[in-house]
C-alpha positions as CSV (number, residue, x, y, z in Angstrom):
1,X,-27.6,26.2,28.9
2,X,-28.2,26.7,32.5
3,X,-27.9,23.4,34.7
4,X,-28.1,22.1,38.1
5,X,-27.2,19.4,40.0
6,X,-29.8,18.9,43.3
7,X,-28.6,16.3,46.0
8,X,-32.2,14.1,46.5
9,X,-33.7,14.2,50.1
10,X,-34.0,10.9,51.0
11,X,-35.5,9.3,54.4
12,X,-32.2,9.4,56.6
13,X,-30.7,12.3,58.2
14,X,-27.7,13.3,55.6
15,X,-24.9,16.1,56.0
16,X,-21.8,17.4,53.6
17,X,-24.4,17.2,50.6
18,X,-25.0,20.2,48.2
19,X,-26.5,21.3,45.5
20,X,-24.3,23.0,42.3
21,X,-24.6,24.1,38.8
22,X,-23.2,25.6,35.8
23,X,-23.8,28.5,33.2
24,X,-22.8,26.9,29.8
25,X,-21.9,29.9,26.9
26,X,-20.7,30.2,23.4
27,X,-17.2,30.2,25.1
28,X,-16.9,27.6,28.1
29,X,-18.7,27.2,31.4
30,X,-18.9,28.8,34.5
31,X,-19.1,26.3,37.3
32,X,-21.4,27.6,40.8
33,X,-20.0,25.5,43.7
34,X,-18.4,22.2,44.2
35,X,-18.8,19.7,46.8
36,X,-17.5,18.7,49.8
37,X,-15.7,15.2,48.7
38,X,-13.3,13.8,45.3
39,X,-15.8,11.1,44.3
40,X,-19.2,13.7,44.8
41,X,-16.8,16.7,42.8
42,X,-15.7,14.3,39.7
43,X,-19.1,13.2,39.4
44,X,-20.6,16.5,39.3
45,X,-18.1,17.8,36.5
46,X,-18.6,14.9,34.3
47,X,-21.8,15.4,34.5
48,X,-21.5,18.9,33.2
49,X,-18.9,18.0,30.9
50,X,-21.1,15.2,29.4
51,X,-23.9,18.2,29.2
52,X,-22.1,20.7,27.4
53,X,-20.1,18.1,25.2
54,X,-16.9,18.8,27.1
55,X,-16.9,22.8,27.2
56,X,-13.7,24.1,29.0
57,X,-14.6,25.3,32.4
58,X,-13.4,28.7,32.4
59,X,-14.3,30.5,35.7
60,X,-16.0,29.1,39.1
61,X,-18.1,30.7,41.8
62,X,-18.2,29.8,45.1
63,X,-21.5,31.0,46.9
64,X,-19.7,30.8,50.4
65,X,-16.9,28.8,52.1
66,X,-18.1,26.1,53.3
67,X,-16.7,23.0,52.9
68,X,-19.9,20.8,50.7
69,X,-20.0,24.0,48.5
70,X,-16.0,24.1,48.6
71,X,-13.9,21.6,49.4
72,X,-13.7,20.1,45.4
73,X,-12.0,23.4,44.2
74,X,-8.8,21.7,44.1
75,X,-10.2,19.5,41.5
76,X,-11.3,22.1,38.9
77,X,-9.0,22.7,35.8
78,X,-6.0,24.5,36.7
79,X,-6.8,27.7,34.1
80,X,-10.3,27.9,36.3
81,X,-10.2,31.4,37.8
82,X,-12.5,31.0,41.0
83,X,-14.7,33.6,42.1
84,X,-15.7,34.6,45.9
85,X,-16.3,37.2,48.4
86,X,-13.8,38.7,50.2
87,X,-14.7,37.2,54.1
88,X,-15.6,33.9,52.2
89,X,-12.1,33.8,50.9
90,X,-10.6,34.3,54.4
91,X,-12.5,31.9,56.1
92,X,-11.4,29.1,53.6
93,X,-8.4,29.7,54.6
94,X,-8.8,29.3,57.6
95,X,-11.3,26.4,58.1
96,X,-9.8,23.4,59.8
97,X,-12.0,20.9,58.7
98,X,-10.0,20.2,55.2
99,X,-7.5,18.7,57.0
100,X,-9.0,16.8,58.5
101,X,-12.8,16.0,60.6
102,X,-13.0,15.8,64.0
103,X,-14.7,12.4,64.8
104,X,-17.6,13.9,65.9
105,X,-19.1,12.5,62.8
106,X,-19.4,8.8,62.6
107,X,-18.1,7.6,60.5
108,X,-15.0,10.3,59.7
109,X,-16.2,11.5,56.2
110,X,-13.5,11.0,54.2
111,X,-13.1,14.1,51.3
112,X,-10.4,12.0,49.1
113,X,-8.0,14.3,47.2
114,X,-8.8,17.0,47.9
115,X,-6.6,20.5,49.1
116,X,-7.2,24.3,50.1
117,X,-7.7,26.2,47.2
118,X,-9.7,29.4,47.7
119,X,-10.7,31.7,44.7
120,X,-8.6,33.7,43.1
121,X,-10.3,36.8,43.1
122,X,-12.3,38.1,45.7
123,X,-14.8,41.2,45.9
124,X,-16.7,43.2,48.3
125,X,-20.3,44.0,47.1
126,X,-21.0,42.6,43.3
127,X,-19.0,41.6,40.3
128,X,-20.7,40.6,36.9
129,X,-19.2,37.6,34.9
130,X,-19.8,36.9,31.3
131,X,-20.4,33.3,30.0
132,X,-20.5,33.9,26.1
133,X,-23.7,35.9,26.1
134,X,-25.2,35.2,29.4
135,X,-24.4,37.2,32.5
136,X,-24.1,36.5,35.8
137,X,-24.4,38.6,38.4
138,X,-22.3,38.2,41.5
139,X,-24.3,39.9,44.4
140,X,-23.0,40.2,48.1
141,X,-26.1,41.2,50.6
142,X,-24.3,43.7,52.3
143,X,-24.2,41.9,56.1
144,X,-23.5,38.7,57.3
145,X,-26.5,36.2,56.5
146,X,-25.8,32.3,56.4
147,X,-22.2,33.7,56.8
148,X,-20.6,36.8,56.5
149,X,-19.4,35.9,52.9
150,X,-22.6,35.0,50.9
151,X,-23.2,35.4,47.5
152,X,-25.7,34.9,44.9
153,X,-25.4,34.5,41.7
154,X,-27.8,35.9,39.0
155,X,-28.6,35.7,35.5
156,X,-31.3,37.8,35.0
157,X,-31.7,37.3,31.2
158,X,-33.1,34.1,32.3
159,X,-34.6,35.0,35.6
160,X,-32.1,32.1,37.1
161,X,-31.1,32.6,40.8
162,X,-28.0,30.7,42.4
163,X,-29.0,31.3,46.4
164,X,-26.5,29.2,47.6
165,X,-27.2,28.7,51.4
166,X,-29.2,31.6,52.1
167,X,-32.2,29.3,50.6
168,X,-32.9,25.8,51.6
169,X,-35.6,24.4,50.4
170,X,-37.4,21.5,52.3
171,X,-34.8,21.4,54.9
172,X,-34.7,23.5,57.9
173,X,-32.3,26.4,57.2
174,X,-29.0,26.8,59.3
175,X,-27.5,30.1,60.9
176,X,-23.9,28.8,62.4
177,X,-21.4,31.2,61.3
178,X,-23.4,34.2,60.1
179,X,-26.0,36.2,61.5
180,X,-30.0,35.9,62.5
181,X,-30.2,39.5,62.1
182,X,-29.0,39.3,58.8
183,X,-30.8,36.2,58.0
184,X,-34.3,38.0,58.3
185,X,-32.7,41.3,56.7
186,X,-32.1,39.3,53.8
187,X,-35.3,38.1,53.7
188,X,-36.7,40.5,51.2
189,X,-33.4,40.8,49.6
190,X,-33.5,37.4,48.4
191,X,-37.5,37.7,47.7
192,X,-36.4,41.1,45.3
193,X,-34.6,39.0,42.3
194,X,-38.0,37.6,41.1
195,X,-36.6,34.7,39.5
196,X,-38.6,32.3,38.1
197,X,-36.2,29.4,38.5
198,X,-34.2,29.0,41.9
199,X,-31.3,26.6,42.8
200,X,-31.3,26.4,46.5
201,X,-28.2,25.3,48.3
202,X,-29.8,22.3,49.3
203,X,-33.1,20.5,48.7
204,X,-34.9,20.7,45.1
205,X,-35.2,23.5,42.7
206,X,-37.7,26.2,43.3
207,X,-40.5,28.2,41.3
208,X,-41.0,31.7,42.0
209,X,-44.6,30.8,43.5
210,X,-42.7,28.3,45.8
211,X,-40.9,31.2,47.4
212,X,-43.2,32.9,49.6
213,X,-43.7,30.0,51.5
214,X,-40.0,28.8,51.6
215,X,-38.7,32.2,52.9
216,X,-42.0,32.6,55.7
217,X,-40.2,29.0,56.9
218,X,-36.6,30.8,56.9
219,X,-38.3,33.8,59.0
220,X,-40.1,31.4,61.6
221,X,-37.0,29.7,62.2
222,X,-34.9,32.5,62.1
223,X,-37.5,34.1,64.8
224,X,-37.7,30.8,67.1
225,X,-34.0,30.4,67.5
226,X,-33.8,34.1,68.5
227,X,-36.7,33.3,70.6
228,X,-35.3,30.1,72.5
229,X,-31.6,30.9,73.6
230,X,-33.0,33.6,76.4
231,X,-35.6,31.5,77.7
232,X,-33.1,28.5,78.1
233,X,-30.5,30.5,79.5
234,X,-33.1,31.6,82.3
235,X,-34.1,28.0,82.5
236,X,-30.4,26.8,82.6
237,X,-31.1,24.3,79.6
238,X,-29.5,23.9,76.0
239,X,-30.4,25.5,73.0
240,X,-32.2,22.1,71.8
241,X,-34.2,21.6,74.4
242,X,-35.1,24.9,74.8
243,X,-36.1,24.9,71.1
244,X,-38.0,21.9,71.5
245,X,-40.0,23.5,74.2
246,X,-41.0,25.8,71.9
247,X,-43.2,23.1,71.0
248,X,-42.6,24.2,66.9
249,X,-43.4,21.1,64.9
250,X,-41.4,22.1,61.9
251,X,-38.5,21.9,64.1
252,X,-39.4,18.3,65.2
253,X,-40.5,16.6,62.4
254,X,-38.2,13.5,61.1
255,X,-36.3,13.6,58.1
256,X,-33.1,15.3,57.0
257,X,-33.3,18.6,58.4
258,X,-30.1,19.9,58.4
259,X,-28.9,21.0,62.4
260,X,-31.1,24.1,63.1
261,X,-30.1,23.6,66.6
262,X,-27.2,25.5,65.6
263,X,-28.9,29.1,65.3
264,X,-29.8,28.9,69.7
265,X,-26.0,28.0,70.0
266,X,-25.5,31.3,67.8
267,X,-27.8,33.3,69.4
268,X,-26.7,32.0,72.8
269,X,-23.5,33.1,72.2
270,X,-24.3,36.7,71.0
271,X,-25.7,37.0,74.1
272,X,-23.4,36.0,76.2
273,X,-20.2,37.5,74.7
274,X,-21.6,39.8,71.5
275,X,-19.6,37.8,69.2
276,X,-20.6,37.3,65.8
277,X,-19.2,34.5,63.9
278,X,-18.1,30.9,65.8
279,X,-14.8,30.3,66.1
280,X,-13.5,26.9,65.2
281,X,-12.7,25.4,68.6
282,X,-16.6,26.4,69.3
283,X,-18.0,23.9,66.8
284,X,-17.2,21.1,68.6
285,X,-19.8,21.1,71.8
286,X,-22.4,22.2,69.2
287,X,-21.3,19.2,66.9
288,X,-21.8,16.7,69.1
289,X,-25.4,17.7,70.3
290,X,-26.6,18.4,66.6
291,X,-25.2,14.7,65.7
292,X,-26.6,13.3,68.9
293,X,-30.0,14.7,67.4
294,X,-30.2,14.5,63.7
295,X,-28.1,11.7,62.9
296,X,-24.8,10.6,62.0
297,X,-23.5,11.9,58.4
298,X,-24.6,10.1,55.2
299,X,-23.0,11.1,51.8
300,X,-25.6,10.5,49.4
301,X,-24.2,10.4,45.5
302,X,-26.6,11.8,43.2
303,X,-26.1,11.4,39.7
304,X,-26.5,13.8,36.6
305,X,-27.3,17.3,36.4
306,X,-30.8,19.0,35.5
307,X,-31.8,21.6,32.7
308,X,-32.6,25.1,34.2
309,X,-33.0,26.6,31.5
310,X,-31.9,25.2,27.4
């Protein structure tokens, strides 16, 4: 049993909300992400456990660090080995906003019990799990994409594909701490697994017909934010409003887009200094003019998991 738990996209701007799933075998589960808060994390793993009639979770993926995809590791079985790339691993470590948000977000979301617990192994370029006999297929793409530590997760038996982050679906795809390069490098990459079935990391499940279009959408995006950070810099404007300039309606339409504004801030910054990834005390100038635009933080509690595959 393959399942999958999809946050809904609702009307109002929302952030810190993920999508997650699990590979159920003859022998336990295998759990792909957690989520950013207790109360989101324990729902999610009842849900699984009410699905697979209480299966011990025996391993855990996490398809990057950050903190909706993340944060509820702590609250997985202690006997859960956690799986996760190498530079995801590191930056977990050191992210900063475990311990607490800055109140740039309104109100403070509050993650509950949670702590830092990052996986206990961590691998360079792919690793293959076995869940009974189903197997998964850990697969780095080489560069830095969403962020340097992506991963996918594949069963190809099933033609089931875990994208994590480097896939949202219906939402406007963010580039903050990994690279625009690598974004449209992994373009075809992600297009090469021909699954039939897709769990994005956020918005609703995918068919492999729905791909083509989702991934032109990542690439126009991708292009316009490496389009917009020279012009505003000539024009001595931000990266929004230089974006906005561009006159791209997909970037202005209403709803929950997560903050694309972030990929001119990137790209702005490789210009300016070559530097690849944010540092944390960079987030916060960015925060505050993605807020200011898309709205304050919602966390939206969806309840029970879908069948991927029986």
């Amino acid at each position: 049993m393959v399942l999958a738990r999809c946050a809904p996209i609702g009307q109002e701007p929302f952030w810190w909300v993920n999508n997650a799933g699990a590979v159920a075998g003859d022998d336990g589960v295998v759990i792909v992400d957690t989520c950013a808060t207790e109360q989101r994390t324990r729902r999610f793993l009842e849900a699984v456990a009410e699905a697979t009639r209480d299966a011990p979770v025996r391993m855990a993926v996490n398809t990057h660090q950050h903190g909706d995809h993340a944060y509820g590791n702590s609250l997985l079985p202690d006997h859960t080995v956690i799986f996760g790339h190498e530079a995801m691993r590191d930056a977990q470590l050191a992210d900063p906003l475990i311990d607490g948000c800055p109140p740039i977000w309104t109100p403070v979301p509050d993650w509950g019990n949670v702590t830092r617990r990052v996986p206990a192994v961590a691998f360079r370029s792919e690793l293959t799990l076995h869940s009974g006999r189903r197997r998964i297929e850990l697969r780095h793409p080489g560069h830095a994409a969403h962020t340097a530590g992506d991963v996918v997760a594949r069963l190809p038996e099933e033609r089931v594909l875990f994208a994590g982050d480097l896939l949202f679906n219906g939402l406007t795809p963010m580039v903050l701490m990994g690279s625009l390069e690598g974004a449209l490098k992994s373009l075809d990459w992600r297009a090469g697994f021909q699954a039939e079935h897709v769990v994005p990391g956020h918005g609703p499940l995918a068919g492999r017909s729905d791909l083509p279009e989702i991934l032109a959408r990542h690439e126009q995006v991708c292009r316009r934010a490496r389009w917009c950070p020279p012009d505003g810099m000539q024009a001595g404007i931000g990266g929004h409003e230089a974006s906005l300039q561009q006159g791209t309606g997909m970037m202005r339409r209403p709803g929950p887009a997560p903050p694309w504004g972030r990929a001119p801030h990137r790209a702005r910054r490789r210009i300016q200094t070559g530097t690849r990834l944010y540092p944390a005390s960079a987030w916060t100038a960015q925060e505050h003019e993605c807020v200011e635009i898309h709205g304050i933080i919602r966390l939206i509690q969806p309840s029970g998991v879908t069948t991927v595959v029986p």
